[in-house]
C-alpha positions in Angstrom: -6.3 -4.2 12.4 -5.5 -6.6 10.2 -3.4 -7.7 6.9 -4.1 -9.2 3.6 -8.0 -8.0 3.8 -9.8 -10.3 1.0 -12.7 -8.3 -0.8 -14.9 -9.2 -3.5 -12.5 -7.7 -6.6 -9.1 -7.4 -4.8 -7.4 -7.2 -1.2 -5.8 -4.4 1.1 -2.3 -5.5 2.6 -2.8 -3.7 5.4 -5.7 -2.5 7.1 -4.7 -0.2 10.1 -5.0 2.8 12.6 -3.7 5.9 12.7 -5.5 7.5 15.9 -9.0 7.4 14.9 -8.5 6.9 11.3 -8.5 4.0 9.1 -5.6 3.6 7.0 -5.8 0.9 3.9 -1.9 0.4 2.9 -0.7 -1.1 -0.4 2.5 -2.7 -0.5 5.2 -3.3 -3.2 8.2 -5.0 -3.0 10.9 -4.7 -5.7 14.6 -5.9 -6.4 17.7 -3.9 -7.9 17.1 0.0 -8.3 14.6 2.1 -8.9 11.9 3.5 -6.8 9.2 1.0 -5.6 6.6 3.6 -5.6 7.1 3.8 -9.1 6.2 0.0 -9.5 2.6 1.4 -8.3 1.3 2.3 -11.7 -1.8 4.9 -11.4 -4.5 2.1 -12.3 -3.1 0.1 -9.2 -3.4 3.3 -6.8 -7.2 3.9 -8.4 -8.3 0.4 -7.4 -6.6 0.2 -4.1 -8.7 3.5 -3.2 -12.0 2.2 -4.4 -10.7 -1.1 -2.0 -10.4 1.0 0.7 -13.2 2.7 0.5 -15.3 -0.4 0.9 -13.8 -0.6 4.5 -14.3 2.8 5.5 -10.3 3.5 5.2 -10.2 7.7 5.7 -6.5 7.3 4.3 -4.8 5.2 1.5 -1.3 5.3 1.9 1.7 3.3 -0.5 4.5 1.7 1.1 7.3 0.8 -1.8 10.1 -1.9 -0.2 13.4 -1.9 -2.6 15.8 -5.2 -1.7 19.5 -4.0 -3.0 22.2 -5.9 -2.7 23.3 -4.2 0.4 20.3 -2.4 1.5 16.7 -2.1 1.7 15.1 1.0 1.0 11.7 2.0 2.2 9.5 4.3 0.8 6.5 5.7 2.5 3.9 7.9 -0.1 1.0 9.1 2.2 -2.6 9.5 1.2 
């Protein structure tokens, strides 16, 4: 449906469908190790929610991206 969603106070990275629902997706990319959900702090998922809410998004789901020096991990955390 659509990417980089510009709302007055933020923006949804991702704005799509899952059958008949609306699914807002926040994105975070990180380099070296750890978990990329992780760099999702609590306050970030709270306002991505009240985002997606504004659009009628049923779902918020969090999509971490990890870029190793060999690999790239991806980390799906469904709403």
């Amino acid at each position: 449906m659509g990417r980089n969603i510009g709302l007055d106070g933020g923006e949804i990275d991702i704005l799509a469908l899952d059958g008949s629902v609306r699914v807002a997706v926040e994105v975070r990319a990180i380099t070296g190790g750890g978990d990329p959900i992780d760099a999702i702090d609590h306050s970030k998922r709270r306002h991505v929610r009240r985002l997606a809410a504004l659009v009628g998004a049923g779902r918020t789901d969090f999509v971490g991206v990890a870029f190793g020096d060999r690999a790239v991990e991806v980390h799906h955390l469904p709403g």
